[in-house]
Structure formats: structure tokens, C-alpha cells
N, C-alpha and C positions, 0 to 999 in steps of 0.2 A: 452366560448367554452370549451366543452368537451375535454381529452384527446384522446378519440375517434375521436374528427372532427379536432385536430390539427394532430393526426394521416392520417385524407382524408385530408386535405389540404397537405400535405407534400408529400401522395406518387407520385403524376402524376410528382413531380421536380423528386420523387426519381427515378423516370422508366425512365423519361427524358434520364436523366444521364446514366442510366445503359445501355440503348437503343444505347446511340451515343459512350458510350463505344465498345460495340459491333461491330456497325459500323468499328472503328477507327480501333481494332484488326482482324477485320474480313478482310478490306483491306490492312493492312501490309501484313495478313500471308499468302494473295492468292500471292504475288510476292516471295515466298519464296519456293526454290525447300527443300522438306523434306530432304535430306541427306547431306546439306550445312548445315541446321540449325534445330540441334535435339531439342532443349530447346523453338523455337518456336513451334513444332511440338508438343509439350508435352502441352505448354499451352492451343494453338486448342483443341486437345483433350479434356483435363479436364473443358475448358468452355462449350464443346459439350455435353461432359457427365452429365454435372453440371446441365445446363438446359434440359437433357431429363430426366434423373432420379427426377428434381426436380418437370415436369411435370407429370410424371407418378403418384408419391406419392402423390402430392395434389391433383389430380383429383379424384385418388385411397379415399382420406380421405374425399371428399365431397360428393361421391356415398355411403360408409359405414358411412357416419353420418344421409344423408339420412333416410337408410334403416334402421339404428336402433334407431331414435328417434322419436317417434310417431307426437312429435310437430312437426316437420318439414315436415312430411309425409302430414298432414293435408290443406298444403298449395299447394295449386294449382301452382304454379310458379316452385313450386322444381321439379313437374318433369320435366319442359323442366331443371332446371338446373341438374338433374338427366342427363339427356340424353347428355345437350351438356358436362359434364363432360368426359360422354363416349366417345362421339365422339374425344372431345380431347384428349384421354387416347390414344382411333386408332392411334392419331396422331402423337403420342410420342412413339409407338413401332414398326407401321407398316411403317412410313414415316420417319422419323428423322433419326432412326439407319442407313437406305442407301443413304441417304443424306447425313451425317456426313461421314462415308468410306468412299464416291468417295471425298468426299468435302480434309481429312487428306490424300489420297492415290492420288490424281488427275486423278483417274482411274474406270471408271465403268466395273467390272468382271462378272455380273449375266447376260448377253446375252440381246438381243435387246427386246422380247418378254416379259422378266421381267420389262425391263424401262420401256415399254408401261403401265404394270399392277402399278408400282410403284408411276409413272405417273398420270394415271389414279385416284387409291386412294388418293395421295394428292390433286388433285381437287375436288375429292368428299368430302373427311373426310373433309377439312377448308371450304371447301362451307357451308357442312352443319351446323359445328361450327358457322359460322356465320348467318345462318337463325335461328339457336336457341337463338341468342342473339336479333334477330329482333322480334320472338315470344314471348320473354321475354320481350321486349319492348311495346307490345299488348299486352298483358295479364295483364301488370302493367298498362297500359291507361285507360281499362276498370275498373281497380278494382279502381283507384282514381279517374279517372275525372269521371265515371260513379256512379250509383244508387245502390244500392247490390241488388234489384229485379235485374236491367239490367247487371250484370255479372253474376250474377248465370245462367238467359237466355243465355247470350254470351256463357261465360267460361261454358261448358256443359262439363260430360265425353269426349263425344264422338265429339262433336268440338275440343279437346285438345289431343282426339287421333289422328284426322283428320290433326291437324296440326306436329304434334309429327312426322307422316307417312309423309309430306309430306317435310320438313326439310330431312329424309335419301333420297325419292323416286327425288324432283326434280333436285340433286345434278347428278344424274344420265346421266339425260339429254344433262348433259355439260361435264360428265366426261370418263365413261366408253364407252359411246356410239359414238362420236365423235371421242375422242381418236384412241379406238380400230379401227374404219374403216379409219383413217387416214385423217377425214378432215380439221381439223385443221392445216396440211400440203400440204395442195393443194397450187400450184404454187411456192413451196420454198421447195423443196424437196433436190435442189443440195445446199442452205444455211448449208441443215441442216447437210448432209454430211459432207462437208466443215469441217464445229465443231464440228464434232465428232471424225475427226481424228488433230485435232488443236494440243494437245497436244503431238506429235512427233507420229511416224508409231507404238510403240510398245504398244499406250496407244489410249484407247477410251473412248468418256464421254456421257453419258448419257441427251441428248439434247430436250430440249422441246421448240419447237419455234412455233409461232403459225403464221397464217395467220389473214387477217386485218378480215371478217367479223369471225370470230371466236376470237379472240380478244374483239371486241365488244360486240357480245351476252356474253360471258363467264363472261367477266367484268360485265356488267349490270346485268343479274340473280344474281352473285355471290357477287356482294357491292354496284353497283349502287342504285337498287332498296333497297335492304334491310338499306341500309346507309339514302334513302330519307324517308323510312317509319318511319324509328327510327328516326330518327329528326320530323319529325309532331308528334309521340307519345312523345318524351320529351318534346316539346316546348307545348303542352296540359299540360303533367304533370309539369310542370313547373309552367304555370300560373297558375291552381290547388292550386300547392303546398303554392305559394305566396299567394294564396286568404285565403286556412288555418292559414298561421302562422301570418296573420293580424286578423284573426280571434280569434285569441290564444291569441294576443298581448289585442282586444277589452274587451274578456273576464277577464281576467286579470288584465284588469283595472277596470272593475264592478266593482268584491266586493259585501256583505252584502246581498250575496242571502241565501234564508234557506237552510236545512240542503239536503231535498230531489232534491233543484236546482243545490248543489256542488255536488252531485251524480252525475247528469246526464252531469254538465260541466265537469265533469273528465273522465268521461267516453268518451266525446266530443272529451277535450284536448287531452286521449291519443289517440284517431283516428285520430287525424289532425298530431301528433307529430309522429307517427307511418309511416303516408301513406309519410307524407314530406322526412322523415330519408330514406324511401325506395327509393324516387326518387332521394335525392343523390346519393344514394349507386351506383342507375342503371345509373345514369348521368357518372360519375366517371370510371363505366367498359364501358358505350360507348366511353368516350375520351381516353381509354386506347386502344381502339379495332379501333380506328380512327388513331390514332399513329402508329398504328402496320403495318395496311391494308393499309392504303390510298398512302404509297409511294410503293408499290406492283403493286396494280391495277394503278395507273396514268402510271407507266412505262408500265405495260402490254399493256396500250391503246396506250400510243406513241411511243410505239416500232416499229412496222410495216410501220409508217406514216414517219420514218427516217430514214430508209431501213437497222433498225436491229442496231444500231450504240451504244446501249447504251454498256459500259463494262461488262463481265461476274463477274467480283468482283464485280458489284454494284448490279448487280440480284441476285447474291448468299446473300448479304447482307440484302439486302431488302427481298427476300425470309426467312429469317431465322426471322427477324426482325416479319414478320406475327406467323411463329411458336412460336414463346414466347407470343402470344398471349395465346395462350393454356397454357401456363407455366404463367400466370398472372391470371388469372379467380381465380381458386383456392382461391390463396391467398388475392384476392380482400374482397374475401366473408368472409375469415378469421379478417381481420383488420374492416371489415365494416358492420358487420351483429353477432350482439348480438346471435343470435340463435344458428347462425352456431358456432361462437368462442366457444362457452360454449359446443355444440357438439364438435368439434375440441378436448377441453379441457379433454371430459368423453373419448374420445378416447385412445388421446395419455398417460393420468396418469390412463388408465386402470381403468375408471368408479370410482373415486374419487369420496365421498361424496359431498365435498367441491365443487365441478364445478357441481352437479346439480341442478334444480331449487326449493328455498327454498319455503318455504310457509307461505304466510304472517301472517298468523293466528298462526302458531304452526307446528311442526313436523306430528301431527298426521291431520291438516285440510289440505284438496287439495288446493293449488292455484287457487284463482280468474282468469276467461278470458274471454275474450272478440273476440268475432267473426267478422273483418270486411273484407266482402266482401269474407266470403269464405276461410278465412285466421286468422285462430286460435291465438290470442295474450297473453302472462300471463301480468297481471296486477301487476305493482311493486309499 
């Protein structure tokens, strides 16, 4: 094994960890009034800050690697990872920063008609986050388990804008539009009161509680469905993957073909080695976005059905525990995608020689590549 796959075997312990850290410090410092304890107050902070600026920036680095290197451009998948970068960038400026002040102040200050909007956009922007990872998850089905005539059919322009539009548009449905007319509040309306002024008469908090059949749809559009799509498109790519690298393994033990037959098995090998390394990568950012989400939405669902009962520290916990999802993509791409690292690389050392793609031949011959499925490869 690669330093690169002792690198993916190690990070889902390392999120683990940092994850139930999170946890651990997020429920000591909700039992802690800010002017008893300035030094808790100060850590809050700087882990809040920690993870939105570190979201910001790797999103920020994986849309400008993007757009400035032609290889990456070429690949049909980047731009939904184009897009959800964006989305999660929304999610680190528009949603966190007032999240984080009521969360350090115990005090929501921007008026009721704000929370609504504030509200509102966090359901949209993580919705949508997460239907670009399930498009991602289709996009990657078709290009390994299918034929490259049958993806270039599938994955068309204007199929991929079709889907691109429909990741912001159906986010809508559940977020902006419900919200804003209050139905999500029907029959729990004195609940919700109640908690808003919980925090003593000269403080108010910003309260999103939702009712059982809104609960329900919101949950299934927003993880249910997309959670069961993306498991049928890994467990394809999966078996896939296993039928290539036995394939890899059959070739390999050949041997003793001519010179024109190791052309074409290499050429093979690196489509099989190629499409496999993709599916961990994509396997790897679902079990990270499974971690994050899944204890989110199971509380959303049985919240209602317990009449409200769960702790506000474990929803705040669990809430933020989704936001690092946004703050995880980035860097997944970074540790697990050759492409992207080596852009990452020309960025941050300012277009260094040394981190761009050499050429096998000589300085002066272009690099060998290989097209599969729509998706531009340099040959090493």
C-alpha cells in the first residue's frame, strides 16, 4: 500500500476523533454561562472560527484549482465538485457566522424575520451540499460501471446542467417556501415560543422546530433519498471496482505478451487502476458525509414522535457536526485525488515548476493521455 492509501485508511479514525471531540467540548460549553467562564468562552470561539475559515479557504482552493487547470476542467464530475464547493463556501459565510454568535452570546439579536431567512438558507445551502454529493455518486456509476458510448449518452452537457439546476432549484421546496409561510410550524407554535424565551426574559434564541409531517418530507428529500441513491451507486461501483482489480491481478500474471499486447494491457491497467482509486476516494467522502448527517436527520425524524424531548446541546452538537461536513470535502480531495493535490500544490507555492505535470518524454514533448469515459488522465 501506497502512502496515499495509508493516508485514506487513517483519515475516517482521524474525523472520528476530531468529530467526538467536537461533541465532548460543544456539550461542556453549552452548560457554561460566558461571564463565569471567559477561557471556555475563548476556546468556543477559536474552534468556531477554526472551522469556518478553514472551510471557507478549502472550498475557496478547490473552485480556483478548478478554474485554472485545464486537466481538471476537462472532467465532467468537477463541475458538480465546482458547484458543491460553492455551495458549501454559502455555508461557511452565510450560515455559520450566525450560528456561531447566538451559539458564543446565547442570544439571537437580528429580529425574527432574519431567523426565518437564516433558517431558511441553512436548509437550502446543506440540502443542496448534499444532493451534489449524490450527483457525484451518479455521475461516477455511469462513468465505471457503464460503457463510454453510454456515458457520454448519459452524462450530456445539458443532462449535467439539468442536474447542476436541479441540486439549487429542489432545495427550495423544503426550504424557503415552507419556512417562509410557516408550515413547518403548524400545531406547535406555543412550543416554539416557549424556547425562545428559555433563556431568561432579556434574551431570545433563534428556534427552528419543526412539525411531524415536515419533519418527514424535509428529512427524505434532504438524506433519505439521496443517502439510498448513493449506496445503489457505490455498492455498483464497488462490485465494478472488485471485478477490475481481479482483472489487474489475471493480467499480471500473464506475462509474455508482445510488445503491441503490453501497450494495450497498460493502457487497460491504467483504466481499471484509475476508475478503482476513484471509487475509494468517492466511497471514503460518502462515509465521511454519513457520519456527519446521519445523527442530524435521525434526531430530526424522532423529535416530533417524542414530543420535542431531545436536549438543545445535543441539536446544536449534532447540527454543527453536519457543518464540518462542508469543512471536510475540501480536504478529502486534497489527501485523495492526485489531480487535485498537485493543483492544490501550483496554487499554494505560487505555480512552482516542480508540482506541475512532468513529461514523460522530455521537457519539450507533451504528456501521454488517456480519455476514459469523458475524463482526461496523464499517463505516468
Amino acid at each position: 500500500m501506497t502512502h496515499y492509501g495509508v493516508i485514506s485508511s487513517l483519515l475516517p479514525g482521524f474525523i472520528l476523533v476530531f468529530l467526538f471531540s467536537f461533541l465532548s467540548n460543544t456539550e461542556a460549553e453549552t452548560h457554561v454561562v460566558p461571564s463565569d467562564n471567559v477561557a471556555e468562552r475563548i476556546v468556543l470561539i477559536t474552534f468556531l472560527s477554526l472551522v469556518m475559515l478553514m472551510t471557507i479557504l478549502g472550498n475557496l482552493l478547490v473552485m480556483v484549482a478548478v478554474c485554472r487547470d485545464r486537466q481538471l476542467r476537462k472532467i465532467k464530475t468537477n463541475y458538480f465538485i465546482v458547484s458543491l464547493a460553492f455551495a458549501d463556501l454559502l455555508v461557511s459565510t452565510l450560515v455559520m457566522p450566525f450560528g456561531a454568535i447566538e451559539l458564543v452570546h446565547q442570544n439571537w439579536i437580528y429580529g425574527e424575520t432574519f431567523c426565518l431567512v437564516r433558517t431558511s438558507l441553512d436548509v437550502l445551502l446543506t440540502t443542496a451540499s448534499i444532493l451534489h454529493l449524490c450527483c457525484i455518486s451518479l455521475d461516477r456509476y455511469y462513468a465505471i460501471c457503464c460503457q463510454p458510448l453510454v456515458y457520454r449518452n448519459k452524462m450530456t452537457p445539458m443532462r449535467i446542467a439539468l442536474m447542476l439546476g436541479g441540486c439549487w432549484v429542489i432545495p427550495t421546496f423544503i426550504s424557503f417556501v415552507p419556512i417562509m409561510q410557516g408550515w413547518n410550524s403548524i400545531g406547535i407554535h406555543h412550543l416554539i415560543e416557549e424556547r425562545k424565551l428559555s433563556g431568561g426574559s432579556n434574551s431570545t434564541l433563534c428556534i427552528f422546530m419543526v412539525n411531524k409531517p415536515y419533519a418527514i418530507t424535509c428529512s427524505v428529500v434532504a438524506f433519505y433519498i439521496p443517502l439510498g441513491l448513493m449506496v445503489l451507486a457505490y455498492q455498483r461501483i464497488y462490485v465494478t471496482a472488485r471485478d477490475h482489480a481481479h482483472q489487474i491481478s489475471m493480467l499480471q500474471r500473464a506475462g509474455g505478451a508482445s510488445s503491441s499486447s503490453d501497450s494495450a494491457d497498460h493502457q487497460r491497467n491504467h483504466r481499471m487502476r484509475t476508475e478503482t482509486k476513484a471509487a475509494k476516494t468517492l466511497c471514503i467522502i460518502m462515509g465521511c458525509f454519513c457520519l456527519c448527517w446521519a445523527p442530524f436527520f435521525i434526531t430530526n425524524v424522532v423529535d416530533p414522535f417524542i414530543d420535542y424531548t431531545v436536549p438543545e446541546k445535543l441539536w446544536t452538537a449534532f447540527l454543527w457536526l453536519g457543518y464540518i461536513n462542508s469543512m471536510l470535502n475540501p480536504f478529502l480531495y486534497a489527501f485523495l485525488n492526485k489531480s487535485f493535490r498537485r493543483a492544490f500544490l501550483i496554487i499554494l507555492c505560487c505555480g512552482h515548476e516542480r508540482y506541475r505535470r512532468p513529461s514523460i518524454l522530455g521537457p519539450s514533448v507533451p504528456c501521454t493521455e488517456t480519455t476514459i469515459n469523458g475524463s482526461t488522465h496523464v499517463l505516468k
